[in-house]
The first five atom37 places (N, CA, C, CB, O) and aatype in JSON, in Angstrom:
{
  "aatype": [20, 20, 20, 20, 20, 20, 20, 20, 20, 20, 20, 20, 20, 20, 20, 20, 20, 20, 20, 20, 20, 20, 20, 20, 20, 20, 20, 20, 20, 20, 20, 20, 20, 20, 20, 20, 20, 20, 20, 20, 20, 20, 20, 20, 20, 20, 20, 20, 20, 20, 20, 20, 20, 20, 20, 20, 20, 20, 20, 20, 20, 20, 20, 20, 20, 20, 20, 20, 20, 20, 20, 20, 20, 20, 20, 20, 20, 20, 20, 20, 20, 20, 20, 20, 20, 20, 20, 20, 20, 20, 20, 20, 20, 20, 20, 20, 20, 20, 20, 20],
  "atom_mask": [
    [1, 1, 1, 1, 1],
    [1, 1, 1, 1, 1],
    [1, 1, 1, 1, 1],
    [1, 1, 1, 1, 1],
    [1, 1, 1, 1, 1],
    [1, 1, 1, 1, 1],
    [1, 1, 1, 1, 1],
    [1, 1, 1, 1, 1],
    [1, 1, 1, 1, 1],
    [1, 1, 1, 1, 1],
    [1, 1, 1, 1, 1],
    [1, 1, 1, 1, 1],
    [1, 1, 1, 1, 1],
    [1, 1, 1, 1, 1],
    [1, 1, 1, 1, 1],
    [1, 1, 1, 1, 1],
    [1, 1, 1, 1, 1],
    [1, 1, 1, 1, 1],
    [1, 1, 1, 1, 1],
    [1, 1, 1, 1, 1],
    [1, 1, 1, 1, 1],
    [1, 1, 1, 1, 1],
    [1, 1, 1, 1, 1],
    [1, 1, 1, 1, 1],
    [1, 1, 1, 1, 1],
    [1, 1, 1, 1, 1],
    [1, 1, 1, 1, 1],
    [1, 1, 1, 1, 1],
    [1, 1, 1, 1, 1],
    [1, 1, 1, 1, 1],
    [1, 1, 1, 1, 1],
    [1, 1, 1, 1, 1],
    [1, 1, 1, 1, 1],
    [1, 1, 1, 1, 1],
    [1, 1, 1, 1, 1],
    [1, 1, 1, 1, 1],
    [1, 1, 1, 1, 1],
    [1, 1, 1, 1, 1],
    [1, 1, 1, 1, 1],
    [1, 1, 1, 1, 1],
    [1, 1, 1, 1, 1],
    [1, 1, 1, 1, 1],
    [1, 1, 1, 1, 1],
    [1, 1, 1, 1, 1],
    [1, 1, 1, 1, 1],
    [1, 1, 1, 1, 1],
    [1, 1, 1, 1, 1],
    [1, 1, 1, 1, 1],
    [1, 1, 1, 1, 1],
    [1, 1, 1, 1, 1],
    [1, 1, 1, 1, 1],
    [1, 1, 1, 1, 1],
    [1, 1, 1, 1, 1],
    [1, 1, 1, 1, 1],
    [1, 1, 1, 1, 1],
    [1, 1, 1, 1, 1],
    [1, 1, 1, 1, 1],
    [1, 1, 1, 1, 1],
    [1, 1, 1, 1, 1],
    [1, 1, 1, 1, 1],
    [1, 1, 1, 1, 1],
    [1, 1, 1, 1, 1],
    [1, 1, 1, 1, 1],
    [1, 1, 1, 1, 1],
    [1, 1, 1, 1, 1],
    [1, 1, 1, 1, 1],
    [1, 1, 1, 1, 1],
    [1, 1, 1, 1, 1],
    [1, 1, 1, 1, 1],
    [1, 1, 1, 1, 1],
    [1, 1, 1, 1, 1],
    [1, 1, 1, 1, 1],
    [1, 1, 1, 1, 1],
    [1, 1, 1, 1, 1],
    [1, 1, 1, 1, 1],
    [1, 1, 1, 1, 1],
    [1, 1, 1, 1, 1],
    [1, 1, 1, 1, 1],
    [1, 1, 1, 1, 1],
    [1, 1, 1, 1, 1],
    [1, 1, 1, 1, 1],
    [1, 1, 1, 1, 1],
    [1, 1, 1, 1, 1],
    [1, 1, 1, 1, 1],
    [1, 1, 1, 1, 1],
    [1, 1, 1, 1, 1],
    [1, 1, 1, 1, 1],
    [1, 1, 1, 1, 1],
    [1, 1, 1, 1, 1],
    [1, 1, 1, 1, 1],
    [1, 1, 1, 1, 1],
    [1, 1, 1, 1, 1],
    [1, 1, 1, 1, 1],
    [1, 1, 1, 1, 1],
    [1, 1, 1, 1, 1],
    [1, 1, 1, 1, 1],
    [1, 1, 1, 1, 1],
    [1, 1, 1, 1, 1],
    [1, 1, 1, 1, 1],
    [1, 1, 1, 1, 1]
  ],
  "atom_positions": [
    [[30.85, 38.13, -5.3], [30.53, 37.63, -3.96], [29.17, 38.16, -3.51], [31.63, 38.03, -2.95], [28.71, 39.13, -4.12]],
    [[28.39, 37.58, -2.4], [27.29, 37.86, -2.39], [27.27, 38.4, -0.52], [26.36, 36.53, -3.07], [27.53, 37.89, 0.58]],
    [[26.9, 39.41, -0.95], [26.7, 40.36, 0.1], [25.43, 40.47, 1.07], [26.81, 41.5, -0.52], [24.41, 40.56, 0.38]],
    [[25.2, 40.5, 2.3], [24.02, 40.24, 3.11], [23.38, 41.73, 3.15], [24.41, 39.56, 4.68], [24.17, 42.48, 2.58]],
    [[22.74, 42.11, 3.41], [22.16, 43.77, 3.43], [22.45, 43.87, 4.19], [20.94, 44.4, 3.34], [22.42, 42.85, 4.88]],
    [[23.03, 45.2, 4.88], [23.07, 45.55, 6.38], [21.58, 45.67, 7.21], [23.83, 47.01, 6.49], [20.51, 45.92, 6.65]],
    [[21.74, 45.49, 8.37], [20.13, 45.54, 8.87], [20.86, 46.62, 10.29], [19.1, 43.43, 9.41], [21.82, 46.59, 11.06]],
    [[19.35, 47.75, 9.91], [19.19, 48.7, 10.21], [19.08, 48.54, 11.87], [18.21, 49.2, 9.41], [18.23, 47.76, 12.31]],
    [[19.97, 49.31, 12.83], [19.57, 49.12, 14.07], [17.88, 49.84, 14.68], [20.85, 49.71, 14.8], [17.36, 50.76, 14.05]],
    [[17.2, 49.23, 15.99], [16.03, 49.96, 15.95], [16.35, 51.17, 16.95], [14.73, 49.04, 16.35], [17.19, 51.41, 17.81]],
    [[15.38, 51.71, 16.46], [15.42, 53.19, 16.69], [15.45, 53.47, 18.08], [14.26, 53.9, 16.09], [14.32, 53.12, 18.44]],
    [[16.13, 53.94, 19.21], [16.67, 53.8, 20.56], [15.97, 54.38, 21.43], [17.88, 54.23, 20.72], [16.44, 54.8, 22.49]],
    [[14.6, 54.49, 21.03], [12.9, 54.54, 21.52], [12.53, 53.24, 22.1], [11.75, 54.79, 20.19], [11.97, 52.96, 23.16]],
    [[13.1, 52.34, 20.87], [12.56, 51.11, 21.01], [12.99, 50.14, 21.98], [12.62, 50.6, 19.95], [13.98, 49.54, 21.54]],
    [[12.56, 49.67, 23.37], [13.48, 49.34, 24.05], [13.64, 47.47, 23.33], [13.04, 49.72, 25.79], [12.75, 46.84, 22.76]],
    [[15.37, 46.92, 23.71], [15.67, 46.09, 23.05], [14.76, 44.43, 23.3], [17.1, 46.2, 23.29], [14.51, 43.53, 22.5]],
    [[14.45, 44.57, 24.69], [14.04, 43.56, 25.24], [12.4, 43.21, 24.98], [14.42, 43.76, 26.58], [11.85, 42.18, 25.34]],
    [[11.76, 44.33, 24.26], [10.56, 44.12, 23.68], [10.11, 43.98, 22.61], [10.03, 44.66, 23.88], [8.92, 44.2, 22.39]],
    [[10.98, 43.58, 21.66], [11.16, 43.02, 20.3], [11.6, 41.71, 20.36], [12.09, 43.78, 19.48], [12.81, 41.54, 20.51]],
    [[10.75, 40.59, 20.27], [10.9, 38.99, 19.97], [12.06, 38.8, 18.99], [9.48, 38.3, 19.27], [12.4, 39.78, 18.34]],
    [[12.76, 37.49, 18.8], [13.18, 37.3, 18.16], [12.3, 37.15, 16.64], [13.78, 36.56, 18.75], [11.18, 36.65, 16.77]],
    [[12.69, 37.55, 15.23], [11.95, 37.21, 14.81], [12.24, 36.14, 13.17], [11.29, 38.37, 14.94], [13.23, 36.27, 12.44]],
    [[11.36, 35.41, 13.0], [12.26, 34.55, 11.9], [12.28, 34.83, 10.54], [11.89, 33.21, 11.85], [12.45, 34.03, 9.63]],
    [[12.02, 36.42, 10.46], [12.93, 37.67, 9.22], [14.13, 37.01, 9.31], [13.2, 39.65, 9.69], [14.55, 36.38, 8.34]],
    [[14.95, 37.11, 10.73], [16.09, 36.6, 10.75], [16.4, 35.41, 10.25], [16.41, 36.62, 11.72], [17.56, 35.04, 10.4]],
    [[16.06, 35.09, 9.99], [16.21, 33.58, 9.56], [17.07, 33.48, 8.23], [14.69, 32.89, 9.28], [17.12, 34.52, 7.56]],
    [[17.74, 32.42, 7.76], [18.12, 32.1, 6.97], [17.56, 32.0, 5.46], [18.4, 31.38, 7.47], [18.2, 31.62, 4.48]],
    [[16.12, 32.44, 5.5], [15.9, 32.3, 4.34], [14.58, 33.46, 3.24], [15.61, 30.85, 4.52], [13.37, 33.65, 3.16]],
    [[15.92, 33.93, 2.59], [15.49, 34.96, 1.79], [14.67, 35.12, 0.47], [16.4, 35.41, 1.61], [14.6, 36.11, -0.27]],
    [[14.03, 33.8, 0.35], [13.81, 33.82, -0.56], [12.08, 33.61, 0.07], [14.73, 32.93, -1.47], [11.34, 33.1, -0.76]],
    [[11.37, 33.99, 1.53], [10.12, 33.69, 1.62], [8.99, 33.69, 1.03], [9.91, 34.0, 2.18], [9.06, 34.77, 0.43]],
    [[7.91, 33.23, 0.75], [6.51, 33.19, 0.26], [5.62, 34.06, 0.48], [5.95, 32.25, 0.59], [5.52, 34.55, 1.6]],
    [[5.07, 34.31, -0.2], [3.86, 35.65, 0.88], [2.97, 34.93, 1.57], [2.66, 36.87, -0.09], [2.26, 35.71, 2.2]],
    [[2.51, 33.15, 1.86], [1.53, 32.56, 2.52], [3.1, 32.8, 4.1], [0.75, 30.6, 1.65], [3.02, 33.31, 5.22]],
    [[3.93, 32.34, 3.59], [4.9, 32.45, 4.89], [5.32, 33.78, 5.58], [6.19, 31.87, 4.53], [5.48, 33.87, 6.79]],
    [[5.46, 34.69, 4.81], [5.3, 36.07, 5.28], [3.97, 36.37, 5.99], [5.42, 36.99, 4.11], [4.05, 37.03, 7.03]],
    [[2.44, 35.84, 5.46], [1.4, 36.63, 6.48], [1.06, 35.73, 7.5], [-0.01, 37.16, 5.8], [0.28, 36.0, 8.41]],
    [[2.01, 34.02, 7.25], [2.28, 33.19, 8.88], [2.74, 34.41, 9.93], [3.85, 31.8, 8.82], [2.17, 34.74, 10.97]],
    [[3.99, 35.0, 9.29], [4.7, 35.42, 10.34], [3.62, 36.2, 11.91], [5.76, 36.55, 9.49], [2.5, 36.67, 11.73]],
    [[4.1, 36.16, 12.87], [3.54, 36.79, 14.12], [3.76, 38.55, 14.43], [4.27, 35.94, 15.32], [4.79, 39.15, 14.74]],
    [[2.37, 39.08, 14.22], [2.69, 40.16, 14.53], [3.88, 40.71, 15.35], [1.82, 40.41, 14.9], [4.42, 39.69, 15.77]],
    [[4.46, 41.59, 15.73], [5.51, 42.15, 16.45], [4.99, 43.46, 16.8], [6.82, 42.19, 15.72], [4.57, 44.33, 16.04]],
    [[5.11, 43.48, 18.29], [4.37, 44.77, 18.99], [5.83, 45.94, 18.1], [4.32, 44.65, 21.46], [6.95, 45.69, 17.67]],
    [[4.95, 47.22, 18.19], [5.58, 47.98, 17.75], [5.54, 49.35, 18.93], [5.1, 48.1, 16.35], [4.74, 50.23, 18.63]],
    [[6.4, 49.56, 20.29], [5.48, 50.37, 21.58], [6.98, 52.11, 21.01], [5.71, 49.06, 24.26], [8.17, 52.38, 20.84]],
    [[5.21, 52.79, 20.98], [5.49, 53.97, 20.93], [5.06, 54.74, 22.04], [5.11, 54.39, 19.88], [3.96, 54.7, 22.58]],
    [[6.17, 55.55, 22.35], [6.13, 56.01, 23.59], [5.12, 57.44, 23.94], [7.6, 56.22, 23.86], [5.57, 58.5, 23.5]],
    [[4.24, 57.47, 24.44], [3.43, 57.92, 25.0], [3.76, 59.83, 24.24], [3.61, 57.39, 26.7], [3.16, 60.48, 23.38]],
    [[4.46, 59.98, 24.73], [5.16, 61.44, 24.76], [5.25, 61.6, 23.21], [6.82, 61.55, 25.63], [4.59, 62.5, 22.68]],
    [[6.14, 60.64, 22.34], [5.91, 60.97, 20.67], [4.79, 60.89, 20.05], [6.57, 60.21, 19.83], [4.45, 61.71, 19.21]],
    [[4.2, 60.02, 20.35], [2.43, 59.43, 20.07], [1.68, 61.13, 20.2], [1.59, 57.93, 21.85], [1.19, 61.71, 19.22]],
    [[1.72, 61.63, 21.42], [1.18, 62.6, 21.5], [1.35, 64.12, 20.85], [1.21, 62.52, 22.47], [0.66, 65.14, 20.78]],
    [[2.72, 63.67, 20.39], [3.21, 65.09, 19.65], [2.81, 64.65, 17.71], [5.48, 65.41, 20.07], [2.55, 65.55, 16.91]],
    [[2.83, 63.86, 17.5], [1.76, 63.47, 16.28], [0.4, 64.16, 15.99], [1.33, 62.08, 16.48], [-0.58, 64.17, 16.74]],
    [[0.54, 64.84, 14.55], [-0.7, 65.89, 14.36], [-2.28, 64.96, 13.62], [0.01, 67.35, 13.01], [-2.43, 64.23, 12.64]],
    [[-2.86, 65.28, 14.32], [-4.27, 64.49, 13.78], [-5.28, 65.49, 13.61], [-4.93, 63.31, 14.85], [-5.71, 66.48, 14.2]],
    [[-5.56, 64.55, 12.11], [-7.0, 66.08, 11.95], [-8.43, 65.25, 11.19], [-6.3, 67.91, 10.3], [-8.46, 64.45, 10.25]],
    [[-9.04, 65.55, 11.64], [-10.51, 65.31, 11.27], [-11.2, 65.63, 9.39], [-11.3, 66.47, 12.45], [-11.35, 66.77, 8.94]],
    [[-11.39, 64.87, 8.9], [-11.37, 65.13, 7.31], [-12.48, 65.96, 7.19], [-11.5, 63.8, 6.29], [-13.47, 65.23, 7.29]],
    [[-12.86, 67.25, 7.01], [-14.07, 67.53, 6.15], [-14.74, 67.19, 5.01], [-14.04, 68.34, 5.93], [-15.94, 67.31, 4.74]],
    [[-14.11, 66.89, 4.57], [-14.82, 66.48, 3.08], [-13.62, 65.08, 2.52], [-14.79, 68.29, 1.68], [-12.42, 65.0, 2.78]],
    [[-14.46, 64.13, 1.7], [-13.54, 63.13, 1.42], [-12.3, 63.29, 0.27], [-14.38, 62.06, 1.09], [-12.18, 64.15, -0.6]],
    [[-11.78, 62.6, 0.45], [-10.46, 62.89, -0.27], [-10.09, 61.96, -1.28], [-9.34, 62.94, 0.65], [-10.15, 60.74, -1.11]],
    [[-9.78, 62.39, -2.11], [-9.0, 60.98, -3.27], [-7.85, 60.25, -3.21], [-8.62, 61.37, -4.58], [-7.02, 60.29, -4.11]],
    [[-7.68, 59.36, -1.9], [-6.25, 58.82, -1.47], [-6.93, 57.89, -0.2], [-4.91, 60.25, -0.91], [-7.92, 58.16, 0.48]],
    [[-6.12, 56.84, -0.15], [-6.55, 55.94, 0.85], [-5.65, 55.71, 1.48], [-7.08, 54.88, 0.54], [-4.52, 55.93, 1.03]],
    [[-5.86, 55.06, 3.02], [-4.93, 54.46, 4.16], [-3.89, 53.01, 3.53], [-6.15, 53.86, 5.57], [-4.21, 51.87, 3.19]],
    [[-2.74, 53.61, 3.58], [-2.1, 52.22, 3.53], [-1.69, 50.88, 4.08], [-1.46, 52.38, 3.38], [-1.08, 49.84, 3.84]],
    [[-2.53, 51.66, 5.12], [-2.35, 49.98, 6.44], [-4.04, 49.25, 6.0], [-2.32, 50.68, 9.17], [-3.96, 48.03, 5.84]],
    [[-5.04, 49.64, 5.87], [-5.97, 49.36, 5.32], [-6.69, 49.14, 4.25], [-6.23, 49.66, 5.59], [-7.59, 48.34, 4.01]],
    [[-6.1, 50.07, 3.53], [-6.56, 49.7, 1.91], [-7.94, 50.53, 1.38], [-6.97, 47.88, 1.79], [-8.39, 50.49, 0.23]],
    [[-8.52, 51.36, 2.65], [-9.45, 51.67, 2.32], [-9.94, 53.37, 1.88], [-9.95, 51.08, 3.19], [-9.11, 54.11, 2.41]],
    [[-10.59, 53.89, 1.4], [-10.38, 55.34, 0.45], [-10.95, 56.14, 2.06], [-11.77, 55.6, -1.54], [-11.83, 55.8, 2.85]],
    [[-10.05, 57.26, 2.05], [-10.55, 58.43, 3.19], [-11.93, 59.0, 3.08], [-9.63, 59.74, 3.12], [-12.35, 59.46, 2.02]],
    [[-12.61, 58.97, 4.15], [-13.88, 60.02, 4.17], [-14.09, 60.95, 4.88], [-14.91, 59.6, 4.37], [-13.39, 61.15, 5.86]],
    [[-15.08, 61.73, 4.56], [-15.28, 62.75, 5.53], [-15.88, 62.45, 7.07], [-16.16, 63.65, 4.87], [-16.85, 61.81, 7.5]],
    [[-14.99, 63.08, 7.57], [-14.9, 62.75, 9.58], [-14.16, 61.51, 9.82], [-16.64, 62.38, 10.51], [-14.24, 60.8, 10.82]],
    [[-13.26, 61.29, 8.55], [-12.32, 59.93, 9.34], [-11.22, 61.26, 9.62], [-11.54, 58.08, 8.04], [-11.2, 62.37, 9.09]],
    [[-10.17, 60.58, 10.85], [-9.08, 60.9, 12.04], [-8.3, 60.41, 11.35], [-9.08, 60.38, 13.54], [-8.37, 59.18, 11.38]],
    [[-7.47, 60.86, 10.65], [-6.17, 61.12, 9.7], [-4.59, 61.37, 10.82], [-6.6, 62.87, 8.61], [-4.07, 62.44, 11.14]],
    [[-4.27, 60.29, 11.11], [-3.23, 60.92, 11.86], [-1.25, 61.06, 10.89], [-3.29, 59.74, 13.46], [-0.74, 60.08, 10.35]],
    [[-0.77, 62.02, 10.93], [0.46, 62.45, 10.06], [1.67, 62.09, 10.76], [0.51, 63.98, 9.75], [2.13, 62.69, 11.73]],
    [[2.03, 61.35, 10.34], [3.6, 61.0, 10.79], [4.72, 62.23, 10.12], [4.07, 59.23, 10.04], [4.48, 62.86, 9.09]],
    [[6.22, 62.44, 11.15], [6.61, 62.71, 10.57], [7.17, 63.18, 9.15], [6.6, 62.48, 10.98], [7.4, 64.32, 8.75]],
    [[7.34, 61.86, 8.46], [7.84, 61.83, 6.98], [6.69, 62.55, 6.44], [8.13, 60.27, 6.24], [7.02, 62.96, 5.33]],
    [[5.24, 62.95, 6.78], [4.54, 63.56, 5.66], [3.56, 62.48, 5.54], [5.41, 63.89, 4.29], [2.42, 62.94, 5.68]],
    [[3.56, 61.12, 5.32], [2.71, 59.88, 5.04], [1.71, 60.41, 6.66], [3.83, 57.93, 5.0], [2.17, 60.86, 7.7]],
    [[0.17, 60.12, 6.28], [-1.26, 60.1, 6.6], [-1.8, 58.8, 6.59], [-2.04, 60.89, 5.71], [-1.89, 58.19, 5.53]],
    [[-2.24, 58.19, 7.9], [-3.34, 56.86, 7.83], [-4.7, 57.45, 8.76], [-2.53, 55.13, 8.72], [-5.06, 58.55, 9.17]],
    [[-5.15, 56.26, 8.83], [-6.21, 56.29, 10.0], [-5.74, 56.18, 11.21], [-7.15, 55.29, 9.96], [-4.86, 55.38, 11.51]],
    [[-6.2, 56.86, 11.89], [-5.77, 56.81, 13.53], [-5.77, 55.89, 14.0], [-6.39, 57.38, 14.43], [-4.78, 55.45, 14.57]],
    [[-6.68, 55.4, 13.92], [-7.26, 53.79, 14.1], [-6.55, 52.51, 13.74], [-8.43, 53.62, 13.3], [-6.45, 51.51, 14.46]],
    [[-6.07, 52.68, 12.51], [-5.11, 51.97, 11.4], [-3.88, 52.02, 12.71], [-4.71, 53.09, 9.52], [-3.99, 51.13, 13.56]],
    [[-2.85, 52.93, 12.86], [-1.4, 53.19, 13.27], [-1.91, 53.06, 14.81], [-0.57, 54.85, 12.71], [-0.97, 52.69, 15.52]],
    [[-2.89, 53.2, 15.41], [-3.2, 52.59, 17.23], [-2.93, 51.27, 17.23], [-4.91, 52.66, 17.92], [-2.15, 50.77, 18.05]],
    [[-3.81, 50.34, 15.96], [-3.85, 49.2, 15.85], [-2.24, 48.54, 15.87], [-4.7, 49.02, 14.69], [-1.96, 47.82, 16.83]],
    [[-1.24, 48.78, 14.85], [-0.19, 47.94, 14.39], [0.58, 48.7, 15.77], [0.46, 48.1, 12.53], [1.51, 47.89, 15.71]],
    [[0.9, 49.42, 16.73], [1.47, 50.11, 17.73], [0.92, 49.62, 19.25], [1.21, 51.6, 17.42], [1.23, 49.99, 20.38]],
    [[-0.17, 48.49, 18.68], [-1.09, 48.31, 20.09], [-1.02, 48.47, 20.88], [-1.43, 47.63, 20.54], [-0.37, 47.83, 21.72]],
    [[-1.83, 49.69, 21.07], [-2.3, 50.97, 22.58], [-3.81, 50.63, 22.01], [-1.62, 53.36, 22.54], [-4.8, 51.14, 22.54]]
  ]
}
């Protein structure tokens, strides 16, 4: 028998009424990647107070590893901001997809 994945509730930061419906939901699992980068951004609002407890540090010297929201290799005096889990982007990068 074929089983649906469970889908993860959002995180209770997130208030419910500011997440669109979105047509992930949808019926069909088998999408395209031209139909996946159709899809419409979805605000992602982080609350002021966690945002701020997030450690950011200034690169001295460049590094051999790049941003994964961008694609692009770290340099020296890019704003590296650290999420929990340990994973590092651009500040800039994680402001952007969180739009503040």
């Amino acid at each position: 028998p074929h089983h649906e994945p469970a889908i993860e509730p959002l995180p209770s930061w997130i208030p419910q009424e500011s997440v669109p419906p979105s047509r992930l939901d949808s019926q069909e699992p088998d999408m395209s990647y031209e139909s996946l980068a159709d899809l419409e951004d979805v605000p992602v609002p982080l609350p002021q107070d966690v945002l701020s407890r997030l450690q950011v540090r200034q690169l001295d010297h460049a590094i051999d590893d790049s941003c994964a929201i961008c694609q692009c290799e770290y340099d020296q005096g890019d704003h590296l901001l650290h999420l929990g889990c340990s994973h590092q982007f651009h500040r800039e990068c994680v402001l952007s997809l969180i739009h503040i």
